[in-house]
N, C-alpha and C positions, 0 to 999 in steps of 0.2 A: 701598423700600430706599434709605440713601442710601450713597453709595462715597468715603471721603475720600483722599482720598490725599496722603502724607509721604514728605519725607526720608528717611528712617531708621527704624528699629525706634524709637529711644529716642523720636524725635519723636513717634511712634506710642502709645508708652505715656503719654508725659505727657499727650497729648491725651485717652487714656481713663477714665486717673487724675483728670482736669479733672472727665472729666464724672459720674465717681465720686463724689469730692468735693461735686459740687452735689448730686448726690441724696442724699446724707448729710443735706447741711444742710437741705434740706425734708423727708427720714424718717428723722432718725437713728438709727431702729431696723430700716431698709430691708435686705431677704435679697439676697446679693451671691451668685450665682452662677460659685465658680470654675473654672479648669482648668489641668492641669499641663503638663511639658514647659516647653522652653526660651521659646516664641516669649511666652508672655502675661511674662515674666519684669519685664521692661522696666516694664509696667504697675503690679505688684505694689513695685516699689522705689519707681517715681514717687509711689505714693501713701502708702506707708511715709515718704518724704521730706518728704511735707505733713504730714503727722499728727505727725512728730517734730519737725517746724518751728512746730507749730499753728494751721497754717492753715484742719485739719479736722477735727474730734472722730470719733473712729472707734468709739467707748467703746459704743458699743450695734448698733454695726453686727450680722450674724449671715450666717456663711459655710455656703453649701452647695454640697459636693463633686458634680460633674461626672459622675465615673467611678470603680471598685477593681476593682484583679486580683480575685479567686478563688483562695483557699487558703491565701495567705500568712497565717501567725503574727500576732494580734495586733499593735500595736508594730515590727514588722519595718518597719527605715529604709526601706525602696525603697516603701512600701506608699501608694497615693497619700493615705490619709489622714495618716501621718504628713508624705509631701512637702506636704500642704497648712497642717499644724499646723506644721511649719518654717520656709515661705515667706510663708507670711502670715496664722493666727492670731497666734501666734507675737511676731513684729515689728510687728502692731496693737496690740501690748499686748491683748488677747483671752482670754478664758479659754476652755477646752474647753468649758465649755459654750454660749457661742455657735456651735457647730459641729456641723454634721450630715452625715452621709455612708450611703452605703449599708454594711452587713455582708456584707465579702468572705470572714467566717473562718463565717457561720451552718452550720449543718448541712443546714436547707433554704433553699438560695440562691432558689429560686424565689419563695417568704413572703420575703425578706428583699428584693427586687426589689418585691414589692407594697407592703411593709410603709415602703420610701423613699418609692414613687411617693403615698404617702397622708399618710407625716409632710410631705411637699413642700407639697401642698393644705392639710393643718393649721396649717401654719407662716404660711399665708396667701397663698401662693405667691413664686414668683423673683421681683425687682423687678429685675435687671442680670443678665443670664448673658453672662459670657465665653466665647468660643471660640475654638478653634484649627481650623485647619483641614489635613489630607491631602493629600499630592500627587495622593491618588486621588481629593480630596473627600469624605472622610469627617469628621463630626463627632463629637466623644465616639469613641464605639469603635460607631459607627454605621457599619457599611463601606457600600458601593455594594450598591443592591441592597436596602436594609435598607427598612423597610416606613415610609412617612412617617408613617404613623398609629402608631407604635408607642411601648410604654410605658417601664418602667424593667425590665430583662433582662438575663440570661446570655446573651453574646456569647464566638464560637471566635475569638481572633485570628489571624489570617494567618501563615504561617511569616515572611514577610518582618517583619510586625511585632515579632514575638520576636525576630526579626534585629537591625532598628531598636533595640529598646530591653534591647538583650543589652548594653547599655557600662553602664547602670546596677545591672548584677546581677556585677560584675566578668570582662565580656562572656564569660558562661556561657550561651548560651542555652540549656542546661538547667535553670536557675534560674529561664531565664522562665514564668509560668503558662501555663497555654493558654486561658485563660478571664478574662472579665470579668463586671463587672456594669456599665451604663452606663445613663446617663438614654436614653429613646428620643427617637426625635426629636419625637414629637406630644407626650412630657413639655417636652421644650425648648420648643418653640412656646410652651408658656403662659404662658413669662416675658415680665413686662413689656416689657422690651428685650433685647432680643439684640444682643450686640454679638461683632464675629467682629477677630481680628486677623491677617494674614499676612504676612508678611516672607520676601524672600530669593526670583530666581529658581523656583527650582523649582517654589514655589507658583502662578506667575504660569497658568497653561493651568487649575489647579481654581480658582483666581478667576476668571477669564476665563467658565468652565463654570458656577459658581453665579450669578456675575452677570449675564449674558449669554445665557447657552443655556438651552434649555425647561426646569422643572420634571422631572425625573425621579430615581427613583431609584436613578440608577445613580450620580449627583450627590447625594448625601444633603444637600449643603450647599445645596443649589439650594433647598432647603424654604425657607429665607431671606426666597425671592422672597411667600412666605405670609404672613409676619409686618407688621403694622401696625406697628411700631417697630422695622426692623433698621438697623444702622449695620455698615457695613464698613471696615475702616482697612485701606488697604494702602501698602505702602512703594514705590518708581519699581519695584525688581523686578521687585516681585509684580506691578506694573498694569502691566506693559508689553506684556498679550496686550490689554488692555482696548481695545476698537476706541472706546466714548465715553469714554477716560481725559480727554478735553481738556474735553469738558463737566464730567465731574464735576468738574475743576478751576475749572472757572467758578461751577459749582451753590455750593463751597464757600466759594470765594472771597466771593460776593454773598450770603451767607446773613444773612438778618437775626440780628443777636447774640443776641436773647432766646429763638431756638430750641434752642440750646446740641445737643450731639450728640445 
């Protein structure tokens, strides 16, 4: 695993946009692995920024969705596949059909959970997945607790997460769903890269836990420690529980250039 650590959120993002960017340019038809919420935001403009500047052809890139509620109406704005066709097919200049997500509106969500986890493998799998990560250390809608080896599934959220994300439903959280569908985490695993972003205190103690502390899963993000290509970007914040914040400031600093993130 490596831990970089930045300035700032924006710094953050340009640096992952960077190494977006490169993988473009060696598979421009490379599966981007996104996720929503505010924290990847940063990323998703940085690289919008290159591509409308032409630094990077995005023209054959192909996005697949992270996580969707349960239940929500086709087309309903809050619904993460439309927040994913607004933030960034969208403004790749992208068509829908670069785009694949799971079916939050199926009738049998369970076939529609298997039926992701198999178009993912046919697509040829994730080559970049983004992540966000939980104060709790949860990734995707993967809570503590959740099974490391586990696949693409209906997930109960939390009443606190309905809480959380009751400002995007015109903070009704009766609006909110109680259900998801979310990649598992032994689906994440088989991306190419895993790349994790945090920003902002709060985060700093489930950084600290995934990077630092055993493997378990009460740390769902600690699976991390699993992966042959993970990168972790955290902001002063977030690494300030990091007891080797000073090494990995060293690790990144002397990185030979050709390794890129």
């Amino acid at each position: 695993m490596e831990v970089v650590i930045v300035p700032d959120a924006t710094a953050g993002g340009e640096l992952i946009a960077d190494g977006i960017a490169g993988l473009l340019r060696r598979k421009p038809d490379a599966l981007l692995g996104v996720a929503t919420g505010s924290t990847p935001l940063p990323i998703y403009e940085a690289l919008i920024a290159q591509v409308k500047a032409g630094s990077v052809d995005a023209s054959g890139a192909r996005i697949a969705q992270l996580d969707e509620y349960v239940g929500l109406p086709t087309g309903h704005p809050e619904s993460y596949r439309s927040t994913v066709l607004r933030q960034v097919v969208e403004p790749l200049g992208l068509s829908q059909d670069a785009f694949m997500g799971p079916d939050g509106a199926a009738e049998d969500v369970q076939a529609a959970c298997e039926a992701y986890d198999q178009a993912l493998r046919d697509a040829g799998g994730v080559d970049l997945q983004i992540l966000g990560i939980g104060t709790d250390g949860h990734i995707g809608f993967n809570e503590p607790c959740s099974s490391l080896a586990s696949r693409t599934r209906i997930k109960t959220l939390t009443e606190q997460t309905r809480v959380d994300n009751a400002r995007f439903f015109d903070n009704d959280i009766e609006q909110v769903p109680h259900h998801v569908i979310t990649q598992g985490i032994g689906t994440i695993l088989e991306a190419r890269h895993l790349v994790l972003l945090a920003t902002g205190e709060g985060k700093a103690d489930a950084v600290a836990q995934t990077v630092e502390g055993p493997v378990a899963a009460l740390v769902p993000a600690s699976a991390l420690q699993l992966h042959p290509h993970a990168t972790v970007v955290v902001d002063e914040a977030a690494a300030s529980k990091l007891k080797l914040a000073d090494y990995f400031r060293h690790t990144f600093a002397n990185k030979p250039s050709w390794q890129g993130i």
